[in-house]
Every structure is written in structure tokens, then in C-alpha cells.
C-alpha angles and dihedrals in degrees: 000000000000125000117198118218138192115162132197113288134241089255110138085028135310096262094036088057096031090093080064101057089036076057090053101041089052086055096042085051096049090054093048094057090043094045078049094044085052106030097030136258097271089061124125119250123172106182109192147166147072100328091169099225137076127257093257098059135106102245089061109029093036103027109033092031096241121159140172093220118097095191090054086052107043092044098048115114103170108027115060103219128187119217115243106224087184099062086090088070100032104108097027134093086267113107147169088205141014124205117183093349085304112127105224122191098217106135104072146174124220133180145198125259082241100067085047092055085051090228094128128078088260140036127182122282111253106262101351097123106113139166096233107231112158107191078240096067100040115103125226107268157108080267136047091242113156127253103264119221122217144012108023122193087247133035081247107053088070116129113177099175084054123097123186146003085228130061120232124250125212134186127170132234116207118191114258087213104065092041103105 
């Protein structure tokens, strides 16, 4: 199962909107216990998107119950955690998104206890997940930021090959099944 996610932006300020995206990751962790309670606790659940805040942050960690650490996870028994695959890049240059030169890690994917335990038809490539950033779609600069489309703040700042404020982010599931 994947669940697509874009969360309120900073807009107003990362801690005034903050409440909003605290609101959404309750709700996003309420759905993830009640797809497990249905579907059982070994399903796979990629939860994905632009969730506009870091993983650090409370909203994630506190609020949709998202955490680096395996062994939190595997050995859990009454909080359902997703696994965080960006947390290898958080802290370093690499970014989804740049605001005032700053690399921000907002554009994340998540997954179900059940894909770590390897007990679904599928499990996640070693090492494929990537921040997508083809040379075409980043913008001139002192910083990688993408190529924004749309409705820039002057007539010149209009870019039409460009796409989005955000850069992409890919993993790759590989079936279990055909894995000898």
C-alpha cells in the first residue's frame, strides 16, 4: 500500500504553521495503525511525499510515529513506527529542497515494520534510494535548487522547462519472491 502525502507548507513561518502539520501526522498515524489492524501488522506500507518538515522534526518523530532507529522499530509492540529511508542524507549537502541557501530534507520516504522484517512480496533495493536531480532541472546558483514552474514574483523569473520547487525522491522495491 502507498500512501501520498503533501503536508501544509511553512508558509507564515516554520514554527506558526507547524500545529498544522503536528494535525496531519496524528491522522497519518492513525491510518497507519487501522490499514495494520485490517490488513495485519506484517503489511507494506510506503508513505511518501512532501511532508514540509524535516525528519527531526515533531510532527514526524512525535506525531506520525517515525523514527531512524531499526531496533526501535523491530522491537515495538505497542507503537506502529514507520522507518524513515531519508535519515542517510539528512545532515548532509544533499537536499529535496533549499531555502536561503539552507538544504532542507523535506520530501521523504517512509515504510512499514513489515517491509523491514522482509515478510511481504517485496523489500527495498540496497542503496536505491536517490534525490532525483538531473543537471537539466537545476537552476544557476550558489545552491542545487530546482527549476521552479509557474508563477514567478517577476515576468523574468519565468522558467517554463522547469518543474517543481522541490526535487523528486525514488527508491526501488524489488519482489521478495523472486530473490533466491
Amino acid at each position: 500500500m502507498i500512501i501520498a502525502n503533501h503536508w501544509p507548507s511553512r508558509s507564515g513561518g516554520q514554527f506558526g504553521s507547524e500545529p498544522y502539520r503536528m494535525m496531519v501526522g496524528e491522522t497519518l498515524s492513525y491510518f497507519h495503525k487501522r490499514i495494520l489492524e485490517e490488513l495485519g501488522k506484517d503489511t507494506a506500507i510506503v508513505a511518501m511525499g512532501d511532508f514540509n518538515d524535516e525528519p527531526f522534526d515533531r510532527s514526524i518523530r512525535e506525531y506520525a510515529k517515525v523514527s531512524r532507529s531499526r531496533q526501535k522499530i523491530m522491537n515495538a509492540t505497542t507503537v506502529d513506527y514507520f522507518y524513515n529511508l531519508m535519515w542517510e542524507s539528512t545532515g548532509t549537502r544533499e537536499a529535496t529542497y533549499y531555502f536561503g541557501s539552507q538544504p532542507n530534507m523535506l520530501d521523504q520516504l517512509w515504510i512499514s515494520k513489515g517491509i523491514l522484517k522482509n515478510n511481504t512480496p517485496f523489500r527495498v533495493k540496497n542503496e536505491s534510494v536517490e534525490i532525483f536531480m538531473p543537471t537539466e532541472l537545476v537552476a544557476s546558483g550558489d545552491y542545487p535548487k530546482a527549476r521552479k514552474f509557474g508563477r514567478p514574483s517577476r515576468a523574468s523569473d519565468f522558467d517554463d522547462e522547469g518543474y517543481s520547487d522541490h526535487f523528486p525522491v525514488s527508491v526501488v522495491l524489488e519482489e521478495t519472491s523472486s530473490l533466491t
